[in-house]
N, C-alpha and C positions, 0 to 999 in steps of 0.2 A: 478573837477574830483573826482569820490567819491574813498575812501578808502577803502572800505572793500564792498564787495558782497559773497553771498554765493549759491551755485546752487539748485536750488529743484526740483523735480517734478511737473508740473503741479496739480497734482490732488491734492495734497498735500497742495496748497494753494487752490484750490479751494472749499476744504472744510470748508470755513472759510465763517460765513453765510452771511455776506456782502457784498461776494465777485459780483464782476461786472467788465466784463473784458472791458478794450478800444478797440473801434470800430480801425483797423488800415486797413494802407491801402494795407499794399504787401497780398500778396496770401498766404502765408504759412501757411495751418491749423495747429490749436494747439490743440493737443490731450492731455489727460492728461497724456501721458508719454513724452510727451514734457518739456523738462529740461529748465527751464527758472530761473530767478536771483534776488534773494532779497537784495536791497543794502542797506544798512546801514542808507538811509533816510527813510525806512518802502517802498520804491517804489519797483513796479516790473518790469523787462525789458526782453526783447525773448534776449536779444545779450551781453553781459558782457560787450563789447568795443563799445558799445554805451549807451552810460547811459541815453538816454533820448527817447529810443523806448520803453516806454510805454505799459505793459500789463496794469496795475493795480496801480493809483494813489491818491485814497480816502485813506489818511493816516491820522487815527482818532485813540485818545487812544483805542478802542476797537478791532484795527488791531494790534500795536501795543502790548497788550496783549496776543491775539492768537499768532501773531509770537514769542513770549518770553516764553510761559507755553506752546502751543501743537508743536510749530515745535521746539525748544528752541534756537531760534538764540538769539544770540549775539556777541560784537562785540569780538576773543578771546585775551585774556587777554595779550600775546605778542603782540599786535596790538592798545590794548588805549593808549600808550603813544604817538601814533601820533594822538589821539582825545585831550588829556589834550590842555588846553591853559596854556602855560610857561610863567612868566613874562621876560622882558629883560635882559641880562647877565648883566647890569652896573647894574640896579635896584639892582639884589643879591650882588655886590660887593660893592655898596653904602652902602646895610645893616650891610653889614660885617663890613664897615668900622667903621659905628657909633657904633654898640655893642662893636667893641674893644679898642674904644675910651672913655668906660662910664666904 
């Protein structure tokens, strides 16, 4: 399940010169006032609560860029702490225990 997405405009991403949208299969034209969702793995999707319908999935450092300087997503700052990787609670209390033991 991803964790963070954020809504854009259509046209908005698709000013991005690599852009290349997936061929899908339902009907639903996509205009560029069509509000569609950048999630947090650089992918794009038409539906928030389906993270794997697919506008836009060429995720290369050079999208990656465009989305961080012209749209300026990222992930906000109340929300990396559920990206960090934690080490295990005993691991911090193991360390504890040897520093107060030296």
């Amino acid at each position: 399940m991803r964790k963070y997405s954020k809504a854009y405009y259509l046209k908005d991403l698709r000013a991005y010169d690599g852009w290349q949208e997936k061929e899908r299969e339902d009907t639903d034209e996509l205009t560029d006032e069509s509000i569609v969702y950048l999630q947090d793995n650089f992918t794009v999707v038409k539906d928030v609560f389906n993270e794997e319908d697919y506008i836009f999935d060429t995720v290369d450092d050079s999208w990656k860029t465009f989305c961080k300087d012209k749209l300026g997503f990222e992930i906000p700052e109340d929300l990396r702490y559920a990206y960090e990787e934690t080490e295990p609670a005993n691991e911090d209390a193991e360390a504890e225990a040897t520093e107060s033991t030296n």
